[in-house]
LUMMI-769773 format. One record per residue (C-alpha): residue number from 1; residue in one letter; chain; x, y, z. Coordinates in steps of 0.02 Angstrom, whole numbers. Example, Ala and Ser with C-alpha at 12.3 -4.5 7.8 and 13.67 -1.06 7.14 Angstrom:
2
nr, rest, kette, c1, c2, c3
1, A, A, 615, -225, 390
2, S, A, 684, -53, 357
//
This chain:
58
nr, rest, kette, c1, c2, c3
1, X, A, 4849, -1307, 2159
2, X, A, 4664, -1311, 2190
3, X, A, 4628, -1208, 2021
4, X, A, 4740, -1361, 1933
5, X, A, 4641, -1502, 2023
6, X, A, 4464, -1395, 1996
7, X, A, 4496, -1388, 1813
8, X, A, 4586, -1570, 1793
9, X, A, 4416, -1649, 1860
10, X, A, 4330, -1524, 1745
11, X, A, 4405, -1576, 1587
12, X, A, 4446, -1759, 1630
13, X, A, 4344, -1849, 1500
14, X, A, 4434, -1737, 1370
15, X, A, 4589, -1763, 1459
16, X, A, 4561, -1954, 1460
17, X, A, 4527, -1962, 1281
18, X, A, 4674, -1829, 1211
19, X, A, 4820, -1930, 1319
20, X, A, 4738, -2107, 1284
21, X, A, 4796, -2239, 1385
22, X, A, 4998, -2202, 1388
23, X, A, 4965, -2034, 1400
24, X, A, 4891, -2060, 1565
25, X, A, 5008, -2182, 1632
26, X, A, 5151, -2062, 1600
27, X, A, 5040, -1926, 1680
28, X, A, 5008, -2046, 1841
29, X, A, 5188, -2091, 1846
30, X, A, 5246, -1918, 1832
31, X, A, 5106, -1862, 1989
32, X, A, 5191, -2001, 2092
33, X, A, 5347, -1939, 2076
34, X, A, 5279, -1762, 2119
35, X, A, 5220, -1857, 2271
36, X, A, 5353, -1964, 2328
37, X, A, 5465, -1795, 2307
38, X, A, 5358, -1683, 2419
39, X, A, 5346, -1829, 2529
40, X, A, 5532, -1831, 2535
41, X, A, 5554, -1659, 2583
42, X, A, 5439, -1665, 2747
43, X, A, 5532, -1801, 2801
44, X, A, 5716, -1717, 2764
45, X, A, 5627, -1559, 2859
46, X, A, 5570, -1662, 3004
47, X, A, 5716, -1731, 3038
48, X, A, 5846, -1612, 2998
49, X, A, 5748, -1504, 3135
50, X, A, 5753, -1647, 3243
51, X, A, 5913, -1672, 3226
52, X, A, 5957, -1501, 3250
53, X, A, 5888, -1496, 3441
54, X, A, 6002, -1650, 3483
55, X, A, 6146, -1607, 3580
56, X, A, 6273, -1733, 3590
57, X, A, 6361, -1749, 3782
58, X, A, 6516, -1850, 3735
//
């Protein structure tokens, strides 16, 4: 992953000008979702392992 952001910061004025403008808002949408799903997972992690040490006395 740090190889991908090295080179993206490398090569972003090229990038920039090969996408052009909906290029990169496809590309930004695209690295939010990447986001929002990693983001998703810690939280299902957290709190399925929470879960799992609650014992229920009923």
């Amino acid at each position: 992953m740090a190889i991908l952001i090295g080179l993206m910061f490398t090569f972003a004025t090229r990038l920039t000008q090969l996408l052009g403008y909906v290029g990169m808002t496809v590309l930004i949408k695209v690295m939010g979702l990447f986001t929002l799903a990693i983001g998703v997972q810690f939280i299902a992690t957290g709190a399925s392992t929470l879960l799992s040490r609650v014992t229920l006395k009923i």
